[in-house]
N, C-alpha and C positions, 0 to 999 in steps of 0.2 A: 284447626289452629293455624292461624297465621305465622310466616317465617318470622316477624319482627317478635310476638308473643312465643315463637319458640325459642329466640336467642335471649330474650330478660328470662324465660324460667332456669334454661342452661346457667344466665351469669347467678341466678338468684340460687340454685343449687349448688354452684361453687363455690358460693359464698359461707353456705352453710358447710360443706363437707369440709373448708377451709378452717375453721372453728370449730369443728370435731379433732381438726390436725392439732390445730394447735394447743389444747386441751394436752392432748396426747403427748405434747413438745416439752408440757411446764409440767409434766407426771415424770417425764423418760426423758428427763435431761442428758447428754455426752459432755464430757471432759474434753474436748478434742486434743487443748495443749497435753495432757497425759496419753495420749492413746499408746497404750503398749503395742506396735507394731513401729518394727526397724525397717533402716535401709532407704532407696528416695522413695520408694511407695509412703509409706511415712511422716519421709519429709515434708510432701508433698501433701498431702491429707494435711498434717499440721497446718501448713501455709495456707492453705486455699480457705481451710472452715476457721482460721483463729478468729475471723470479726464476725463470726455467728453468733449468735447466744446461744441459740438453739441449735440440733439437728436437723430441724425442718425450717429452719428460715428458707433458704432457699427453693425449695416446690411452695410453700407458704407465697413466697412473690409471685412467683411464675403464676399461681391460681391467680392471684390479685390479677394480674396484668390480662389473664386469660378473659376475666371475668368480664374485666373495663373494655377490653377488645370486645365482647361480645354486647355488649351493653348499646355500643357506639356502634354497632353495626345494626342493632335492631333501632334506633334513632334513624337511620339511615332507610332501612327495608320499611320503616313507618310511613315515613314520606313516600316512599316509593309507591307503596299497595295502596295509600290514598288516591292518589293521582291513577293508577291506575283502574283503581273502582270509579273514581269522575270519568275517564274512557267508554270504560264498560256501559256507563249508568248513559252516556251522552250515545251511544251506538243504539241502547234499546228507545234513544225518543228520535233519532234523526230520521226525515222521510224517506222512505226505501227510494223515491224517486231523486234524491240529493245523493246520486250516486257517489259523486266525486270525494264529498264528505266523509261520505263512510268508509271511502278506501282511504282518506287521510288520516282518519281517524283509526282504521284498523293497521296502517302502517305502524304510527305511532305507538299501538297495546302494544305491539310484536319488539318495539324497539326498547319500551319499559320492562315487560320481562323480560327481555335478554342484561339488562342493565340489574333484573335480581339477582340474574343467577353469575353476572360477573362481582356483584358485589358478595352474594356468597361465596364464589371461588379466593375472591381475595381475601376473603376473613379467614379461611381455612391455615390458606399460606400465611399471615401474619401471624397464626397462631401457632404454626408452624414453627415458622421463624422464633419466638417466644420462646419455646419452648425445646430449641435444641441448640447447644452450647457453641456451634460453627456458624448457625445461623442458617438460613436457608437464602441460595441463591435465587434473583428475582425470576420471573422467567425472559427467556430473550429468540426461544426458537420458537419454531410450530411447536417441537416434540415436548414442549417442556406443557404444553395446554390439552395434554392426553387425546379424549376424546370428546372434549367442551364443543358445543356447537360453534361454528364460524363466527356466528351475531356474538357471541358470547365471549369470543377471543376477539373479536372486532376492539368490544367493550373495553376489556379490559386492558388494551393494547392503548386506547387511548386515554384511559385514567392515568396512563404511566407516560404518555408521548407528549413531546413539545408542542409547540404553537404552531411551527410548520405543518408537521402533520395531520395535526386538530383542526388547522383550516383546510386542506386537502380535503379531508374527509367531508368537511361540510362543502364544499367546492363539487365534492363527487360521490352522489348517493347511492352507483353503480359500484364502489369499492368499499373493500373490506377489510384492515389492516390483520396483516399475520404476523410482521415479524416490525419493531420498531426501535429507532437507538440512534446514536449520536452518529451520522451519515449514513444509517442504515434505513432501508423501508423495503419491506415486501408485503404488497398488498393484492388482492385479485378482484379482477375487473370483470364482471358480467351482466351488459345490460339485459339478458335476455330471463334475469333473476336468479338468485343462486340457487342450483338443484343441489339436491343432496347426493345423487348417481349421476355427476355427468359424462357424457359417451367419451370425452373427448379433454384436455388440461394443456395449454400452452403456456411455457415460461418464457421468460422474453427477459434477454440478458442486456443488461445497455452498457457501455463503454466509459468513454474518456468524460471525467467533468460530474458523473452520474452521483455521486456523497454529497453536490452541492443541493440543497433545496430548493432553487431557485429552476432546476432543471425537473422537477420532480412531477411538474405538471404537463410536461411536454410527455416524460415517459408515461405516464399514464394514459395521456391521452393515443400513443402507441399502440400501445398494448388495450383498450378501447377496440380499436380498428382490428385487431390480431383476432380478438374475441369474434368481432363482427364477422368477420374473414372463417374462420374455422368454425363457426356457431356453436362454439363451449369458451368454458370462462378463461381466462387470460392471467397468468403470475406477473406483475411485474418486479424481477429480481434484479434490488439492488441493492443487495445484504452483503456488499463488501465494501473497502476502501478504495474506493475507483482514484487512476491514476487523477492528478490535479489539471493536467496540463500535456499535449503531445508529444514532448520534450520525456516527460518523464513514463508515457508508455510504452517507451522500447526497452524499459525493464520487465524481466517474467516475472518477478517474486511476487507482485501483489498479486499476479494471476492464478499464481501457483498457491500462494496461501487462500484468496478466491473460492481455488477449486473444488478446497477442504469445503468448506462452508456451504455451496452449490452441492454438491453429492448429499451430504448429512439433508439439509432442505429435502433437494429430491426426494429418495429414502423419507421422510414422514410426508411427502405430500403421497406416494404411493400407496402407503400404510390406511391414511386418509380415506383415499380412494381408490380401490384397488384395481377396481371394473374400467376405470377410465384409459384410456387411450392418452400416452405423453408425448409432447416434444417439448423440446428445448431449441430455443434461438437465440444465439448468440450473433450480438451485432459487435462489429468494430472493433474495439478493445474485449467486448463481452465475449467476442467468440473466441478470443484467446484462454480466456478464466471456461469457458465452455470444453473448448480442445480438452485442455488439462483436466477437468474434471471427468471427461467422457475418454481416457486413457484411466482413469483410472477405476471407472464402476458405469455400468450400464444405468444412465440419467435417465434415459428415456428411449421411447423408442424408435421414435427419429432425432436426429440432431441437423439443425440448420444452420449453415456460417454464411452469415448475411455481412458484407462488405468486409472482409477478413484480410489483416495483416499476416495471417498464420494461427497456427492454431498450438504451437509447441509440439507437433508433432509431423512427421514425414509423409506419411501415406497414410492415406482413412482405414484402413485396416486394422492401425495399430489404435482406434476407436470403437466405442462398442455403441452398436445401434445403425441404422441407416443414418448415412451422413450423405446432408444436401448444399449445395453451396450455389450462391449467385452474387455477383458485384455487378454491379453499371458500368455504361461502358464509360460513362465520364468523370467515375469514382478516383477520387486521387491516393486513396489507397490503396493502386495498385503500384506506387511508387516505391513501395515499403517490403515489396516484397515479386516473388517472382517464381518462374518454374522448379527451379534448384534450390530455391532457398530466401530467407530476407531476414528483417527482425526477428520473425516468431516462426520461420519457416515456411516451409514452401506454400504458394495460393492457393487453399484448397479450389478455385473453380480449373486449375487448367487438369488435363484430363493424364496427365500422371499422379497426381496426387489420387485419384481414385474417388473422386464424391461425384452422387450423381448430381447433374444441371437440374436446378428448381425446375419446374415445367412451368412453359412460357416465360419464363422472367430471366430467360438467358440473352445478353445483348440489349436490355434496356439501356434508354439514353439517359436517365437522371445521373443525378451527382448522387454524393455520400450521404447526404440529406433527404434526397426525396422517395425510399425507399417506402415511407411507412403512410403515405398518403395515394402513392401508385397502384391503382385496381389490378392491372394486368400483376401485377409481383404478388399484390395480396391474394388473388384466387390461386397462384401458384401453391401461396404459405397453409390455405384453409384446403387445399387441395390433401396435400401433406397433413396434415393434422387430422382429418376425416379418415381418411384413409387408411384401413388394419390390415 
């Protein structure tokens, strides 16, 4: 049986046991305005059921509404399984020699079901929602999409995401949205196809300006190169409210509230993957929201402060994991800070603060900028990231 035929039998059975209820309703009528029970228990029962007629109006609706939910979902999984039997039907006539074909064509099966099984997940949550009096909140992290395949939370990230993202996505067939929301995006980048065991997970934290969309393609295309660099897939995380302007990130608070957000992430990308090999990179602004997070819980198991005003903390010590650090030599972020201390504390690269120097990427000449296109700094990073 098909899912679209198993969601009309489900509405078509609630329909009926819905009409057994109410049968039952207009036999075992309640008085509610009488209910002998005091006190605001009471009260309260009086007020809430007086515009009922019945006892079971209320589950009576909910089945209604369960039912129309599932009705509208099997219209949907109709379409789907058509189109995905034309696939199928068009794979068994294509010439085995029209290679190209068949892999566009088998990309596409893989990208329709996973588009069933996010429309099935959403039906579940709607029904959810339905049916419990607080309602159920949408989801907004990895941890809220259990153990749903990537493709799957891919999908259903952008049933629910803006136009920004929706063209990202189309823009970049190498990523896959995990986390999505009004100046949020965390998505992972892996050209090299996404394994389900990979050896290796880099997240890559970006800075100042990073909640605008208009930057979102730049970070991607980053974290791209990181992947390439470390040869396993790339986070790029940008799942907080990056400061607007430089002006305003010599404040810690976004970094520090940030770091909440960063840590929980972490924590389900591990859960995730457990086999994998982590770091975290925190660039600019990012390594500060980084610092903070890795003072408070073991992110990973290297952390990198890549052009760093500070990190909110004093010595890498007071940091869990291997801490790597590198600035350029003609990085103007070293204005901001210094061996004893600056905005966000002392530079992690000078060598009291206690991080080790990237390998090779110590004393490059670029600016603040040319960090994530520099081979010599990038083999430093994949170095790091390979590395157990």
């Amino acid at each position: 049986m098909t899912l679209s035929a198993a969601l009309r039998d489900g509405a078509n059975q609630l329909r009926t046991d819905r009409s057994e209820l109410h049968l039952r309703a207009i036999e075992d009528r309640q008085d509610w305005s009488n209910l002998s029970l005091e006190g605001p228990a009471g009260d309260a029962a009086r007020t809430s059921l007086a515009g009922y007629t019945d006892w079971l109006t209320p589950p009576l609706h909910q089945m209604e509404q369960v039912a129309a939910t599932l009705e509208r979902h099997a219209d949907l999984q109709a379409r789907r399984e058509e189109l995905e039997d034309r696939i199928i039907s068009f794979l068994g006539q294509v010439d085995e020699r029209n290679a190209a074909a068949a892999s566009a064509a088998g990309f596409l099966l893989q990208q329709v079901r996973a588009l069933g099984d996010s429309l099935d997940w959403l039906c579940s949550q709607e029904i959810d929602a339905l049916c419990t009096p607080a309602g159920v909140a949408p989801p907004v992290r990895l941890e809220d999409f259990s153990d749903l395949p990537l493709e799957t939370i891919h999908e259903i990230n952008l049933a629910q995401s803006n136009e920004h993202v929706a063209k990202l996505a189309a823009k970049n067939l190498d990523m896959k949205v995990l986390e999505a929301g009004d100046g949020r995006l965390v998505a992972m980048v892996d050209p090299g196809g996404f394994r389900t065991t990979p050896a290796s997970l880099t997240t890559f934290v970006e800075g100042v300006h990073s909640s605008d969309p208009a930057t979102w393609q730049r970070a991607v295309d980053r974290g791209r190169n990181l992947a390439k660099a470390s040869g396993g897939p790339a986070v790029v995380w940008l799942g907080y409210q990056a400061p607007s302007s430089l002006p305003r990130a010599v404040h810690a608070d976004p970094a520090r509230t940030a770091s909440q957000e960063l840590v929980r992430f972490q924590r389900s990308l591990g859960a995730r993957y457990p086999q994998a090999k982590r770091t975290v990179v925190g660039y600019s602004y990012g390594s500060v929201v980084t610092g903070h997070a890795a003072k408070e819980d073991k992110i990973a198991d290297d952390v990198v402060l890549v052009g760093s005003p500070g990190t909110g903390a004093g010595h890498a010590a007071e940091l869990h994991g291997r801490i790597w650090a590198a600035t350029n030599a003609n990085d103007p972020i070293a204005i901001a800070t210094g061996p004893k201390g600056g905005i966000h504390g002392p530079d992690p690269t000078t060598d009291a603060f206690g991080a080790t120097p990237l390998r090779g990427a110590d004393n490059l000449p670029g600016d603040h900028g040319t960090y994530w296109e520099d081979p010599q700094f990038l083999r430093g990073l994949g170095q790091v990231a390979r590395a157990h």
